[in-house]
C-alpha positions in Angstrom: -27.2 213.9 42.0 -24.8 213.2 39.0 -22.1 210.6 38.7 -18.5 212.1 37.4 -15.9 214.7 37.9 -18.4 218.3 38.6 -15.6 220.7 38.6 -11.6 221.1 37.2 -9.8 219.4 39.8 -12.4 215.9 40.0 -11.5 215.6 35.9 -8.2 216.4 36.6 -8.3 213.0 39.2 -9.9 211.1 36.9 -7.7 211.1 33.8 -4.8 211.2 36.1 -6.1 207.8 37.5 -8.1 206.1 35.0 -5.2 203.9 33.4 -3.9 203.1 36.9 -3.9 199.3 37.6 -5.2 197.9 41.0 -4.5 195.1 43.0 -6.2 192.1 41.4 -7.8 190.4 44.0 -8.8 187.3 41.8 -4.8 186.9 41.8 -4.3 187.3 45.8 -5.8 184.4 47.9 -8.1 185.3 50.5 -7.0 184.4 54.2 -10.8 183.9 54.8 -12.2 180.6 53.2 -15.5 181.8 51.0 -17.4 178.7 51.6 -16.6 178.6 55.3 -17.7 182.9 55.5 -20.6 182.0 53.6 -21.7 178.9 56.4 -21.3 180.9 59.4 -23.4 183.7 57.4 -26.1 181.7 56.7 -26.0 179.9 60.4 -25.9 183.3 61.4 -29.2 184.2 59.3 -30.7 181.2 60.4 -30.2 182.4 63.9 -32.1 185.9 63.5 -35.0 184.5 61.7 -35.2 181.9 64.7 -34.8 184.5 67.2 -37.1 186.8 65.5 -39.9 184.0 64.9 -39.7 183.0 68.6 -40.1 186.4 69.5 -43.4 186.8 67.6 -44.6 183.7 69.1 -44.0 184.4 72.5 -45.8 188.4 71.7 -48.7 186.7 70.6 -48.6 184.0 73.8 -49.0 187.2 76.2 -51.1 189.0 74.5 -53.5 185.9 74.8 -52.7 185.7 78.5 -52.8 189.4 79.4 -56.1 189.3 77.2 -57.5 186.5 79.3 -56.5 187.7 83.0 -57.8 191.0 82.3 -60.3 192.9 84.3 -62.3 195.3 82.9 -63.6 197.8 85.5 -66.4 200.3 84.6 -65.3 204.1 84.4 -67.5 206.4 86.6 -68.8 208.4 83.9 -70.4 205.6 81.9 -73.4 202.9 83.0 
């Protein structure tokens, strides 16, 4: 997979639009505060790995339970 214009028309595109100017975004100010998005994203994170530690925890809890309140039953075919 190559990067660039592969036929006429895609270099056509690109020289047409390579001197166009964009919105500068630095310029604009954001309606979202960045520290603020980057707080509830890392509550959020800290959340997950929570969640997801718990969950491995309580796996290994009833496994041991279902491990000890087992019965084991012999199969007819073997002594």
């Amino acid at each position: 997979m190559s990067i660039g214009a592969e036929d006429y028309i895609d270099r056509m595109l690109v020289q047409k639009y390579q001197e166009e100017k964009v919105d500068n975004h630095d310029a604009t100010e954001s309606m979202v505060d960045p520290e603020k998005m980057m707080e509830a994203m890392d509550d959020y994170a800290a959340t997950m790995r929570n969640m997801v530690n718990l969950r491995q925890r309580l796996n290994i809890a009833c496994y041991a339970i279902n491990a000890r309140t087992a019965r084991y039953q012999r199969s007819l075919g073997q002594s």
